[in-house]
C-alpha positions in Angstrom: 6.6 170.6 166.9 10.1 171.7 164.9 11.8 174.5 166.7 12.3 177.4 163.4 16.3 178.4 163.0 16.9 182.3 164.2 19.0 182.1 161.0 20.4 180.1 157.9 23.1 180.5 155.6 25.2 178.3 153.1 28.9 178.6 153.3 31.8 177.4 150.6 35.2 176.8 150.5 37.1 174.5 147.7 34.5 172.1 146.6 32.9 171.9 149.8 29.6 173.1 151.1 28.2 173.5 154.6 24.7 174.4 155.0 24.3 176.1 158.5 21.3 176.5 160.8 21.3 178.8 163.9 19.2 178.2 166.9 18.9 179.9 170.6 21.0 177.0 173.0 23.8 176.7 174.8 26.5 176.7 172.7 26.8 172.8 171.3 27.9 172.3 167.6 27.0 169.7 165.7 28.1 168.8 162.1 26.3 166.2 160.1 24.7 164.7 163.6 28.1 164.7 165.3 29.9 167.1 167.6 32.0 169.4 165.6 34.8 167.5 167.7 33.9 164.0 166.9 33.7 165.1 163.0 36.4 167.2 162.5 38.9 164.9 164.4 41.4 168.0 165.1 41.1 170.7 167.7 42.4 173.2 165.3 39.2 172.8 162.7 37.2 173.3 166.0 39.0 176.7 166.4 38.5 177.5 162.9 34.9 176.7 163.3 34.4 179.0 166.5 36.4 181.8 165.5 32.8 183.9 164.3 31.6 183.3 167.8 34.6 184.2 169.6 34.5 187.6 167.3 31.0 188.7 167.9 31.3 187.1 171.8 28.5 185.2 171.2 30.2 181.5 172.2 27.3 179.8 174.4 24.3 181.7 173.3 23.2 179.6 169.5 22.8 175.8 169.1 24.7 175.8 165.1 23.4 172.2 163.3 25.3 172.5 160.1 25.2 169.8 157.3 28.4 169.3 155.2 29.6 167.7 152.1 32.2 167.4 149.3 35.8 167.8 149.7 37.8 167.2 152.9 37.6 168.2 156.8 39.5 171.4 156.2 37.1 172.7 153.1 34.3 171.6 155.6 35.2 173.5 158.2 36.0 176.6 155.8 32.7 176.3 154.6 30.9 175.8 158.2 32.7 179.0 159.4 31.5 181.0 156.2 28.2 180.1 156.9 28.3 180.3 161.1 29.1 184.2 159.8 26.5 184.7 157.5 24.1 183.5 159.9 25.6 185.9 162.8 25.2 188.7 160.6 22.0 187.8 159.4 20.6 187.6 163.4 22.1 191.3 164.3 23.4 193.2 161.3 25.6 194.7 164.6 28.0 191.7 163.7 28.5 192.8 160.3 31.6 194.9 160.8 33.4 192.7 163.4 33.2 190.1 161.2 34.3 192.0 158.0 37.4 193.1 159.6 38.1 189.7 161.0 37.9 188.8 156.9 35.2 186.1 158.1 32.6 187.2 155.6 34.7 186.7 152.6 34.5 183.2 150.6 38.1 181.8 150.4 38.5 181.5 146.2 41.0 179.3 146.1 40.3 176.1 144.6 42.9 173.3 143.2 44.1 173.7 139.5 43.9 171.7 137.1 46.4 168.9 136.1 48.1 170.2 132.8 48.6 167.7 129.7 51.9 166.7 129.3 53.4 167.4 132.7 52.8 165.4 135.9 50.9 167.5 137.8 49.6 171.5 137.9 52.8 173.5 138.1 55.5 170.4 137.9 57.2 169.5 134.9 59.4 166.1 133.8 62.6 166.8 134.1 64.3 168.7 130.9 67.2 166.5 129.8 69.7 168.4 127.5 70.9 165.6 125.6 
């Protein structure tokens, strides 16, 4: 029998999404059937990752399984944090103002802009040549 999630959310950030699942445990973190180590390759994603436990001091009490796509590592684990802190807040609506004033609960907007037509990339232009 399937053990049911204490909680669920969906977290974005740039064109990624993390979909997040919350269970009772012992604190492990797994990301598209890896450890959040193993998939995220740096130690500082991992902090990024953790940072809604370590607000609500709640590191060591949920399992989190979190599946993740689009975009890179660091939108992943933007998006896996967003939606580790919906979840928290969703469990005990007690969480809900630690994490606001961390700014946890709020979806990063920033995305990357377009290329423009006639210049080499978003901002840059070609060099202007007098004569």
């Amino acid at each position: 029998m399937a053990v049911e999630p204490l909680s669920s959310a969906t977290g974005r950030r740039k064109t990624s999404t993390a979909h997040v699942k919350l269970f009772p445990g012992t604190g492990s973190i797994i990301i598209n059937g890896l450890s959040a180590l193993n998939y995220l390759k740096r130690e500082t994603l991992v902090m990024i990752i953790e940072q809604p436990l370590d607000v609500t001091e709640t590191r060591g009490t949920y399992d989190i399984v979190a599946k993740a796509k689009g975009g890179g590592l660091t939108g992943q684990a933007g998006a896996v944090r967003l939606g580790i802190a919906r979840s928290l807040q969703r469990v005990n609506t007690g969480n809900h103002k630690p994490l606001r004033q961390a700014g946890l609960l709020t979806r990063d907007p920033r995305k990357v802009e377009r290329k423009k037509p006639g210049q080499p990339g978003a901002r840059k232009k070609f060099q202007f040549s007098k004569r």
